[in-house]
TIKE-935273 format. One line per field, with one value per residue (C-alpha): residue number from 1; residue in three letters; x, y, z. Coordinates in pm, 1 decimal, decimal comma. Example, Ala and Ser with C-alpha at 12.3 -4.5 7.8 and 13.67 -1.06 7.14 Angstrom:
// residues 2
domar: 1 / 2
zalo: ALA / SER
xx: 1230,0 / 1367,0
yy: -450,0 / -106,0
zz: 780,0 / 714,0
This chain:
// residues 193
domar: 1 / 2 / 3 / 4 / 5 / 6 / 7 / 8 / 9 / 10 / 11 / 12 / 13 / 14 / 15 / 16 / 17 / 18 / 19 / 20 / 21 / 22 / 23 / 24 / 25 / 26 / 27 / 28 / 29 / 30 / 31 / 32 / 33 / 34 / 35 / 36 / 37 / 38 / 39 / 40 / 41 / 42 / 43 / 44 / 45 / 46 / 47 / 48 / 49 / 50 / 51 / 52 / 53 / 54 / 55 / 56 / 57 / 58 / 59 / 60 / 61 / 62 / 63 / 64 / 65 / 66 / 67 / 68 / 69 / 70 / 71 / 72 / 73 / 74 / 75 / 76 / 77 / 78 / 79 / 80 / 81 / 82 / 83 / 84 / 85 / 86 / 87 / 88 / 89 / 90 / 91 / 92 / 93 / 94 / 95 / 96 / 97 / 98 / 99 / 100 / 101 / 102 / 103 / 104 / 105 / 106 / 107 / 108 / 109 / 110 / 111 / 112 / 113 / 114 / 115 / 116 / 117 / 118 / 119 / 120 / 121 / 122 / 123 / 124 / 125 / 126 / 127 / 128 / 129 / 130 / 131 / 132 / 133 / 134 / 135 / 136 / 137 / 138 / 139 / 140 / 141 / 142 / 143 / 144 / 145 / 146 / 147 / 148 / 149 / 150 / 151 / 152 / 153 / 154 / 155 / 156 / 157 / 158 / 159 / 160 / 161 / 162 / 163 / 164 / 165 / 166 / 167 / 168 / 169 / 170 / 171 / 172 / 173 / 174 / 175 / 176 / 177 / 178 / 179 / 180 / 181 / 182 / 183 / 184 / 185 / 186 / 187 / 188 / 189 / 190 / 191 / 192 / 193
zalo: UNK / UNK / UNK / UNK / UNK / UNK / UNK / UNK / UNK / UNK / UNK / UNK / UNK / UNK / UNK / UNK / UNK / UNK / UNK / UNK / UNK / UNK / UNK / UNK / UNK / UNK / UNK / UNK / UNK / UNK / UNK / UNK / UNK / UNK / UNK / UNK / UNK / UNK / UNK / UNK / UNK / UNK / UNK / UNK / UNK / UNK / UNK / UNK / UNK / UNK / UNK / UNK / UNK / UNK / UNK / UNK / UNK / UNK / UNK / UNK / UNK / UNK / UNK / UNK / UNK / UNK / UNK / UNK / UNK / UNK / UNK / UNK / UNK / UNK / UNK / UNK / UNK / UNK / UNK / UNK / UNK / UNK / UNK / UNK / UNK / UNK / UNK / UNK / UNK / UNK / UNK / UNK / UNK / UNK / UNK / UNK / UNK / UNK / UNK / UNK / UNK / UNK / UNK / UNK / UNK / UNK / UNK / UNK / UNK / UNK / UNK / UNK / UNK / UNK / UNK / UNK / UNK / UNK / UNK / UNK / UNK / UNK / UNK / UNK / UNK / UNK / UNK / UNK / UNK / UNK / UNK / UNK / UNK / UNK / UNK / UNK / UNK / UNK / UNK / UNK / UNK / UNK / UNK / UNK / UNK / UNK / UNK / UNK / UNK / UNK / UNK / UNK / UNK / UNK / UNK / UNK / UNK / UNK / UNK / UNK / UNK / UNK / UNK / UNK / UNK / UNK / UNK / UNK / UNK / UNK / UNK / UNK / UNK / UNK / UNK / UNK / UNK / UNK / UNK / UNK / UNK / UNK / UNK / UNK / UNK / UNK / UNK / UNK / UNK / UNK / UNK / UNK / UNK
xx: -5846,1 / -5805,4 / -6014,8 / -5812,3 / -5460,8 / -5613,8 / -5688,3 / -5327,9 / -5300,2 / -5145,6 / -5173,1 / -4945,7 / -4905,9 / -4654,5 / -4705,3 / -4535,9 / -4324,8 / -4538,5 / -4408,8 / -4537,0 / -4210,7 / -4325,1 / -4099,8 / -3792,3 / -3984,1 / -4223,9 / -4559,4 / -4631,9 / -4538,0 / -4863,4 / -4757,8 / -4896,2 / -4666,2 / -4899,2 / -5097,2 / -5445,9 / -5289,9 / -5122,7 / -5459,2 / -5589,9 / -5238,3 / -5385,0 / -5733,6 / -5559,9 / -5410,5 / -5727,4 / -5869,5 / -5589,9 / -5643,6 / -6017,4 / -6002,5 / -5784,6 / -5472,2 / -5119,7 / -4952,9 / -4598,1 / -4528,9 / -4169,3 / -4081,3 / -3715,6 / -3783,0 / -3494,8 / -3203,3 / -3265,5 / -3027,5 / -3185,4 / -3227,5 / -3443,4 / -3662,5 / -3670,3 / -3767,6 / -4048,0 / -4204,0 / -4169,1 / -4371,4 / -4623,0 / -4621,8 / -4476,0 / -4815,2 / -5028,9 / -5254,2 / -5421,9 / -5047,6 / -4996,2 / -5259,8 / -5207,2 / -4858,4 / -4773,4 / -4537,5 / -4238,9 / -3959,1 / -3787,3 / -3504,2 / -3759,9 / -3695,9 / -3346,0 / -3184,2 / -2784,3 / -2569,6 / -2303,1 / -2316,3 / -2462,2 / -2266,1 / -2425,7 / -2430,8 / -2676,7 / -2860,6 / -2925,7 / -2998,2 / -3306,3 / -3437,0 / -3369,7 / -3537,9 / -3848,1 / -3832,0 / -3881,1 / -4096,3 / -4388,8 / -4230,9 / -4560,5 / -4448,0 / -4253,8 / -3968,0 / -3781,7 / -3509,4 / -3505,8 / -3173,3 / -3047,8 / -3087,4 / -2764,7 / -2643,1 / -2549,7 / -2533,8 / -2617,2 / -2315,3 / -2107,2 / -1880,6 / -2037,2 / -1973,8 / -2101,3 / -1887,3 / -1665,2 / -1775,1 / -1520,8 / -1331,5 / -1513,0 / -1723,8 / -2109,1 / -2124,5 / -2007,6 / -2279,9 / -2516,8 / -2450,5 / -2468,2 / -2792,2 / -3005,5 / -3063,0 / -3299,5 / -3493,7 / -3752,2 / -3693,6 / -3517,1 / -3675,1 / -3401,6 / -3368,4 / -3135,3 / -3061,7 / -3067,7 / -3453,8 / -3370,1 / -3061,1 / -3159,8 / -2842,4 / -2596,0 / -2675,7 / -2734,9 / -2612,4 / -2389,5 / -2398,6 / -2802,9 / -2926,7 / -3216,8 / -3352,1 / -3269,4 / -3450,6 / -3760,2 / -3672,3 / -3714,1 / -3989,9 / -4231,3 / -4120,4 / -4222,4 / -4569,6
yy: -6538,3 / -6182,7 / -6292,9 / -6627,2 / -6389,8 / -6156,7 / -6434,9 / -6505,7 / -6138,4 / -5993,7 / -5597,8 / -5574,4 / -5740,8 / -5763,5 / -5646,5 / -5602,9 / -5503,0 / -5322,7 / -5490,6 / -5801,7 / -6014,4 / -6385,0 / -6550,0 / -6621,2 / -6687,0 / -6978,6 / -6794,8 / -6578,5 / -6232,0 / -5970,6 / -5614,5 / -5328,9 / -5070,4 / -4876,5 / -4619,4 / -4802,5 / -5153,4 / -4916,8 / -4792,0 / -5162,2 / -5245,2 / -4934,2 / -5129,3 / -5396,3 / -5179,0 / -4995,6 / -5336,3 / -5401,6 / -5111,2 / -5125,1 / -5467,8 / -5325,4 / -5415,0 / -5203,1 / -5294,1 / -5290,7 / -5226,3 / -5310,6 / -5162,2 / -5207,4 / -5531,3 / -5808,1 / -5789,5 / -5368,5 / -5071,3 / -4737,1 / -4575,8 / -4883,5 / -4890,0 / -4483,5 / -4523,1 / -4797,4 / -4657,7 / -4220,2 / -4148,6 / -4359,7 / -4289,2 / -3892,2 / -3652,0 / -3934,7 / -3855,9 / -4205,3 / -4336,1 / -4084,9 / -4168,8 / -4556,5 / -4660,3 / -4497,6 / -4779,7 / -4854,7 / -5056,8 / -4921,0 / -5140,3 / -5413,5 / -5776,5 / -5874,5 / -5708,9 / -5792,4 / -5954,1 / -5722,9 / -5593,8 / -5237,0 / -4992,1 / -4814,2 / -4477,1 / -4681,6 / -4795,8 / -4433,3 / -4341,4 / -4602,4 / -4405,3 / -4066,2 / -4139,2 / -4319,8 / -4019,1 / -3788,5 / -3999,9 / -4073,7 / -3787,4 / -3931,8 / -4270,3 / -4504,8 / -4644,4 / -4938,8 / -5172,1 / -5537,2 / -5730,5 / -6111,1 / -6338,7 / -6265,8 / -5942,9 / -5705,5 / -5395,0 / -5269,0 / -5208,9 / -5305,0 / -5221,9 / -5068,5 / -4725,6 / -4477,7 / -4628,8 / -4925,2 / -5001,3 / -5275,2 / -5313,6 / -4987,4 / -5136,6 / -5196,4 / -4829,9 / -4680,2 / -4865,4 / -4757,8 / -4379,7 / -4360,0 / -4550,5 / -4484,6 / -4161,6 / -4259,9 / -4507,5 / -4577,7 / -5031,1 / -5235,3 / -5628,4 / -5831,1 / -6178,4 / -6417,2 / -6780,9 / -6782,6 / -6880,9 / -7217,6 / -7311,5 / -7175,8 / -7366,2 / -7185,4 / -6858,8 / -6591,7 / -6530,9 / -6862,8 / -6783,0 / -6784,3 / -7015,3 / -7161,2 / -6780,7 / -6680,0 / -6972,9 / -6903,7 / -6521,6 / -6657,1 / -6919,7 / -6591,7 / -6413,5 / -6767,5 / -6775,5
zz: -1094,7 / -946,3 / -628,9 / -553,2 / -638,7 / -373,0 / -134,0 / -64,5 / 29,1 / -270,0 / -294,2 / -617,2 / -999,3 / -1205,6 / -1514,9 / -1879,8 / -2053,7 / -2289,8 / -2593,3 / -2448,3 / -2429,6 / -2304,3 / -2030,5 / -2234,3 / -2566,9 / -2355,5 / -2502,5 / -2789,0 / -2815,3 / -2797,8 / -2943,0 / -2787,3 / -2924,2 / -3143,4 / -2976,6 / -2980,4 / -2866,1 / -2574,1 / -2455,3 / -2485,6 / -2217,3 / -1964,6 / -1969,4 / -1834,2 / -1597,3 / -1500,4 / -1430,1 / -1164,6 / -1001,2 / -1008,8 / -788,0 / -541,9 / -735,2 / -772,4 / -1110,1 / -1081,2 / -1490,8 / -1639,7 / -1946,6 / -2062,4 / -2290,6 / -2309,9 / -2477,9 / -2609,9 / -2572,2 / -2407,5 / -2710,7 / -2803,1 / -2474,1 / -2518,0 / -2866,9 / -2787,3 / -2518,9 / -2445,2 / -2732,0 / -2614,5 / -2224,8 / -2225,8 / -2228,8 / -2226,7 / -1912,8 / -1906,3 / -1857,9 / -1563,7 / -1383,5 / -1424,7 / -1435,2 / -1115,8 / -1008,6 / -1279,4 / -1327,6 / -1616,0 / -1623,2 / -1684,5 / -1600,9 / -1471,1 / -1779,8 / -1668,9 / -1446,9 / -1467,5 / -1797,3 / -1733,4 / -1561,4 / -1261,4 / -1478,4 / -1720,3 / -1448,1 / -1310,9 / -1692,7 / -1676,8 / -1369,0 / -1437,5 / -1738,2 / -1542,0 / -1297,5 / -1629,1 / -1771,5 / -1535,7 / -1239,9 / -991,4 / -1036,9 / -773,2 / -959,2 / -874,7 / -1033,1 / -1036,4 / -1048,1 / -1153,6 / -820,9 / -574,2 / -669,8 / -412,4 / -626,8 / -1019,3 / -1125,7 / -1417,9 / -1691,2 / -2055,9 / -2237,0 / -1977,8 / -1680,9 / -1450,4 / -1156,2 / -1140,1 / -806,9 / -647,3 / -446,4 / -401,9 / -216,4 / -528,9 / -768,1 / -468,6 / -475,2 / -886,0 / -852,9 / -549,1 / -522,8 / -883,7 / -698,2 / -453,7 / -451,3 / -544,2 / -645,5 / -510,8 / -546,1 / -363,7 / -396,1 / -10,6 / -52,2 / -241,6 / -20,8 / 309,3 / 503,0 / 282,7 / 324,5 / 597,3 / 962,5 / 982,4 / 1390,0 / 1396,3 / 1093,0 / 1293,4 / 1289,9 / 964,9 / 825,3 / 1040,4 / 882,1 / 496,6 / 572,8 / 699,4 / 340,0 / 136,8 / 321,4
């Protein structure tokens, strides 16, 4: 499977979260949240990386507070040297976790946390398909009506990436440079390949 993923020219995998969440409940759950299921999770890792792979690990799991993905994972990940040395690319904000439902101070509290966390590690943030900005409204903060800059400054200087998503790949006539559309469809059809 790895050598046929490779093929296609992948470099990177997705990979988590560590409590083993399946795709909106479509498989079963695997637990790795006790300290000898977690080292079983970094073989899996280690195997990535030993065939040329770079996981890209999400942690935040669906639906959980910070406290909750603090809680989960720190204890396992913080001082663990085997976790340094493997999860050096993170997305602590895990897997599209809001539309608009976290504040852009939350957001930054994901990362600065990451940044803490695993401080060699590239960390990234990956949003619902078509927004331009993570920015919300929750206890720590409203981002309402101040713009996508303002999300931007809370949030960016935490990150290295962001995962974007658009809905410009599925409906390629309705989106983009309305002057060139012949080019920005050529644009997405080199992404898709």
């Amino acid at each position: 499977m790895i050598d046929v993923y490779k093929s296609w020219g992948y470099t990177h995998v997705s990979f988590g979260p560590i409590n083993a969440q399946s795709y909106h409940g479509q498989y079963p759950d695997t637990n790795f949240l006790s300290p000898d299921a977690f080292e079983r999770w970094l073989d899996w890792l280690q195997m990535f990386w030993d065939n040329g792979l770079i996981p890209v690990c999400f942690l935040h799991p669906d639906g959980g507070s910070f406290d909750d993905t603090y809680n989960m994972y720190d204890h396992l990940i913080r001082g663990n040297q085997r976790a340094q040395k493997l999860m050096r690319c993170i997305v602590p904000t895990g897997w599209e976790p809001t539309r608009y439902d976290w504040s852009s101070n939350t957001w930054a509290k994901y990362c600065q946390w990451g940044h803490d966390l695993l401080p060699n590690a590239l960390i990234l943030i990956h949003t619902v398909p078509d927004v331009d900005a993570p920015g919300g409204t929750d206890a720590l903060g409203n981002d309402d009506g101040k713009g996508n800059d303002h999300a931007w400054r809370n949030v960016a200087p935490h990150i290295h990436g962001w995962l974007t998503q658009g809905s410009a790949f599925g409906d390629p006539n309705s989106h983009g440079d309305r002057n060139h559309p012949d080019e920005y469809q050529l644009r997405q059809l080199d992404c898709l390949i």
